[in-house]
N, C-alpha and C positions, 0 to 999 in steps of 0.2 A: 514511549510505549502507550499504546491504547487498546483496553480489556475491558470486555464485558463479563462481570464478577457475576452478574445475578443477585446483588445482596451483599451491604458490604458490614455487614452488623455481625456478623460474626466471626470469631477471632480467627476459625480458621483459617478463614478467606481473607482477613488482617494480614496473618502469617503470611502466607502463600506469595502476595503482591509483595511485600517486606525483602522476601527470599528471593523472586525475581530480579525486582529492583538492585540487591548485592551483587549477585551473580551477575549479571548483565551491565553492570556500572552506568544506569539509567540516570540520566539530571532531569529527567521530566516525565511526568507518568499523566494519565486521563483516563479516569474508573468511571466507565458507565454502568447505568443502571443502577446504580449505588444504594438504592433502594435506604439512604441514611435520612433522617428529617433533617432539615436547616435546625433545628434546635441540637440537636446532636452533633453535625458534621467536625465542629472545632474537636471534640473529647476522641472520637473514632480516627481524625487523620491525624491526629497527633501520635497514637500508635503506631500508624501508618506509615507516614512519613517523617517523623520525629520533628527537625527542626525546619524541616522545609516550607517554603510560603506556599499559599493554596488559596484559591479562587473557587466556583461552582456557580454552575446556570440554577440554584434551589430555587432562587428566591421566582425565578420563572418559572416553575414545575408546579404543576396542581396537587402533585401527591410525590413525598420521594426527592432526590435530588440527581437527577438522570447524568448530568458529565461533573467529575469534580477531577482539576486538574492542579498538581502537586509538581513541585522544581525546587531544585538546587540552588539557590540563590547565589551560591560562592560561583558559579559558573555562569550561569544565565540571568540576565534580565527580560521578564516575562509580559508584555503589556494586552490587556485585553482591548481590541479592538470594538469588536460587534458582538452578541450575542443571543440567542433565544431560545426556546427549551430544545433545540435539537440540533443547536450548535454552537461552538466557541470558538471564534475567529480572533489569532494573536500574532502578535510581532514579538521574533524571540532572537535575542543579539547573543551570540558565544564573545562574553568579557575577553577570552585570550586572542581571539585571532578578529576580532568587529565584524564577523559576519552575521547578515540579517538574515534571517529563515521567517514566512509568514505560515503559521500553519492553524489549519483549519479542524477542532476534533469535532467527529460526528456522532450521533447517538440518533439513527432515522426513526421515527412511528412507523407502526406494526404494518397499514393500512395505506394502499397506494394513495389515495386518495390526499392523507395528510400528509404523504411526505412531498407533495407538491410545491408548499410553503418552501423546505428547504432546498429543492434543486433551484429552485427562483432565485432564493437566496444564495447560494454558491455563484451561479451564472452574472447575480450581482456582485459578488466580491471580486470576479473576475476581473473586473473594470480596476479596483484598485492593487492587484498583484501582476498582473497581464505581461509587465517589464521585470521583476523580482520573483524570487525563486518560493513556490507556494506548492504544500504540501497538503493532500488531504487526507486524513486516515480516520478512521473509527469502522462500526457497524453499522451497516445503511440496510439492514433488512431488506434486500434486494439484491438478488443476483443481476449482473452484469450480462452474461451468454448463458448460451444453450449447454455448455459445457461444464457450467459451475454448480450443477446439481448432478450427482451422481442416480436418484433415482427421480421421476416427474415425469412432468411433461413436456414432448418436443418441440412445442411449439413457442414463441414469445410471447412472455406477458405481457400487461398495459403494464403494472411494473416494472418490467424489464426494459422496456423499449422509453419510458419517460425517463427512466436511469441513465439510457443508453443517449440521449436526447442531450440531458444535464451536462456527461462528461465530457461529447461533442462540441458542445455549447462551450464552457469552460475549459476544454483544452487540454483536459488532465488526460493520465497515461499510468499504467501500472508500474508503480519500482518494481524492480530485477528481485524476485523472492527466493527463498527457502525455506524447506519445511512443508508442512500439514498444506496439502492443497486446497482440502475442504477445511474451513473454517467452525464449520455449525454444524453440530449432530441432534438430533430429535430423537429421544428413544422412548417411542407409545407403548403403552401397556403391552401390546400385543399386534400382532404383523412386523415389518420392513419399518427400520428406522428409515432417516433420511439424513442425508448427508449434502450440504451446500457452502457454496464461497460466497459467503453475505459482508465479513470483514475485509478491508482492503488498505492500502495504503501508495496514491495517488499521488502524482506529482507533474507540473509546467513543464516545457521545454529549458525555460529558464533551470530549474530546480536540479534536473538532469544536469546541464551543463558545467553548473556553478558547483553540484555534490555529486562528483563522478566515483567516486565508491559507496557511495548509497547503496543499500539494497534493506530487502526486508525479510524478517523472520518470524515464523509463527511459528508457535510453538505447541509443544500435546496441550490438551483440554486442562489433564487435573481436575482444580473445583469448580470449575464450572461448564457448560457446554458452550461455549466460546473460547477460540484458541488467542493467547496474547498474541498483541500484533508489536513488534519492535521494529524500530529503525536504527540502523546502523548505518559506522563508516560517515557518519558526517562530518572527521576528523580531517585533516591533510595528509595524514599517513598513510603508507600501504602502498602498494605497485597500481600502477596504471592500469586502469581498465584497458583492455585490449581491444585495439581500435578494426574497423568495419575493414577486414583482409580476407582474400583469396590466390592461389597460385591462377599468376596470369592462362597457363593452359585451359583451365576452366571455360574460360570466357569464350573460346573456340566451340566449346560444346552447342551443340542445336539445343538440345534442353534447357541449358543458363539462359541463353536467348530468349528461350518461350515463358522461363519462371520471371524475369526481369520484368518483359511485356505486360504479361499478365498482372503482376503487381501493379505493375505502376497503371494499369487502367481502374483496379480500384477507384473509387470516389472518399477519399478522407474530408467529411468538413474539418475547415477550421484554416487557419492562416497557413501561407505556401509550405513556413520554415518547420511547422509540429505535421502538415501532412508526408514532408518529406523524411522525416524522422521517423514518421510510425512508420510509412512504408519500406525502411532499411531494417527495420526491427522483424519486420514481418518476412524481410528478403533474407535474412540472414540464416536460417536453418537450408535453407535449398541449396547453397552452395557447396555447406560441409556436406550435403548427404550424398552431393554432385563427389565430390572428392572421396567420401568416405566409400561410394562403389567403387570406385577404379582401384582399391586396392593399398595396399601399404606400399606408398611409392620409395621410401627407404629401401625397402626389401630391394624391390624393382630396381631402382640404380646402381644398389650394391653387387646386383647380380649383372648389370651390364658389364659394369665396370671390370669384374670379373671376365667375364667372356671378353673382353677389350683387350685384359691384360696377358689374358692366355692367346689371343690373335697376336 
C-alpha cells in the first residue's frame, strides 16, 4: 500500500493505517507525507507497524519525512536501491515463492517545475528494470488526462503533458483498478470542491505479465483527503485473468473492422511489444459493446432452436 496520511503524529491517523494494514493482510506499506521528524520516526512506527523493519527518505527531506516505507520481514526481503526526497526505488523478493518485484514509491512536489527531477529520474531507473517486473505507485501530484479531474480545465497542462512524457518514456501503464476513481478531494472554504486522480499505481509490460492477477484498490478517504492505494493479487492463486476473446461473428462486422484500423493507427511511443499491449487494452471494450448491441444471443439460439424443433 501507498497513502498520503497528511500527518502521521497523530494516533488517529496511527490507528487508521494499523486497521488497514489488518484488514488488507498488507507486508508492505509507504506513508507519505508523514509529516514525522527523523528524531521521532523510530517511537511513531513502532506503533505503527509494531515489529516490522522500516526505512524513510528523512534524512533527505529539508523539513518532515516525506515517504517512510514499513514490511514484514517474515515475508519479504526489502533492499533499497536508489533514493531522493521524492522517491524510493527497491528490490523486494516474496521468501515463499523467490519472486523479484522492483518497485518504485513516489511522493511528487507540489510544483511542475520540481517534479522534473523525478520523471528524469524514473526514465533513469527504467534502464535498470526494463527486462524485470517494476511497479510504480504513490502520489505524483499530477494528473495523467483530461479525464482525471472531475472539475478544471479542458485543456493539458505543462504538468500533464511532462507526466504524460515520463510514463511514455518509461513504459509504465495503469494496473486494472477498483474503487474511488478520483483519488484527491479539495474542499475550499467556500465554492466547488475538486475532485482528481493524482494517486496511481503503474506497472511494465514485464510486471503485467509476470503478476496477472494484479490489480489495484483505493479505497474511501477517511483521514485524510488522499485515498489508500493497494495492490493486490501478487500471489499465484486465484483463476486466470481472462484472456483477449470475442465470438468469431464479430469480426464479419464493418464496424470491428473500422474500431481495429483505427486503433491500431494510434501512435504509442515505446517499444513494439508495450505499444501492442496498450493498443489490445484500448481494443478491448469495442468488441463487447459490438456484441452487447446485437442482443442476448442465448435468447436468440434458444428461440431458433425452438422454431427448428417445431419445423
Amino acid at each position: 500500500m501507498s497513502w498520503n496520511v497528511r500527518g502521521l503524529n497523530r494516533s488517529l491517523k496511527q490507528s487508521e493505517v494499523r486497521n488497514l494494514v489488518a484488514q488488507n493482510n498488507l507486508q508492505l506499506c509507504a506513508i507519505l507525507e508523514s509529516h514525522v521528524d527523523v528524531s521521532n520516526l523510530r517511537k511513531v512506527c513502532k506503533f505503527v507497524f509494531r515489529n516490522w523493519s522500516l526505512t524513510s527518505n528523512g534524512s533527505l527531506c529539508s523539513r518532515g519525512t516525506r515517504i517512510i516505507l514499513g514490511w514484514n520481514a517474515e515475508y519479504l526481503d526489502v533492499m533499497v536501491i536508489a533514493q531522493t526526497d521524492q522517491v524510493i526505488h527497491t528490490q523486494v523478493i516474496f521468501k515463499d515463492s523467490k519472486k523479484v518485484l522492483f518497485c518504485s514509491f513516489v511522493y511528487a512536489e507540489n510544483k511542475y517545475k520540481d517534479r522534473r527531477v523525478l520523471w528524469n529520474d524514473l526514465c533513469k531507473h527504467k534502464a535498470l528494470c526494463h527486462d524485470k517486473p517494476w511497479i510504480v505507485m504513490g502520489d505524483f501530484n499530477a494528473a495523467l488526462n483530461i479525464e482525471d479531474a472531475l472539475y478544471g480545465t479542458s485543456a493539458q497542462s505543462i504538468g500533464m503533458r511532462e507526466f504524460n512524457d515520463c510514463i511514455h518514456q518509461a513504459e509504465l501503464m495503469d494496473v486494472n483498478a477498483h474503487g474511488l476513481q478520483y483519488t484527491w478531494n479539495q474542499k475550499p472554504k467556500s465554492g466547488v470542491g475538486l475532485l482528481k486522480k493524482i494517486d496511481r499505481i503503474m506497472g511494465n509490460v514485464v510486471f503485467l505479465d509476470q503478476f496477472p492477477y494484479a490489480y489495484a484498490l483505493f479505497h474511501p478517504f477517511r483521514v485524510s483527503d488522499h485515498a489508500p492505494c493497494i495492490l493486490k493479487g501478487l500471489g499465484t492463486n486465484g483463476s486466470r485473468p481472462k484472456p483477449f476473446k470475442f465470438p468469431n461473428f464479430i469480426a464479419s462486422k464493418l464496424e470491428f473492422k473500422e474500431t481495429v484500423k483505427l486503433e491500431w493507427m494510434n501512435r504509442i511511443e515505446g517499444v513494439t511489444m508495450f505499444s501492442v499491449v496498450k493498443k489490445l487494452q484500448n481494443l478491448k471494450p469495442k468488441p463487447r459493446k459490438i456484441l452487447f448491441d446485437q442482443g442476448n444471443l442465448h435468447v436468440k439460439v434458444n428461440d431458433l432452436r425452438k422454431k427448428l424443433d417445431d419445423l
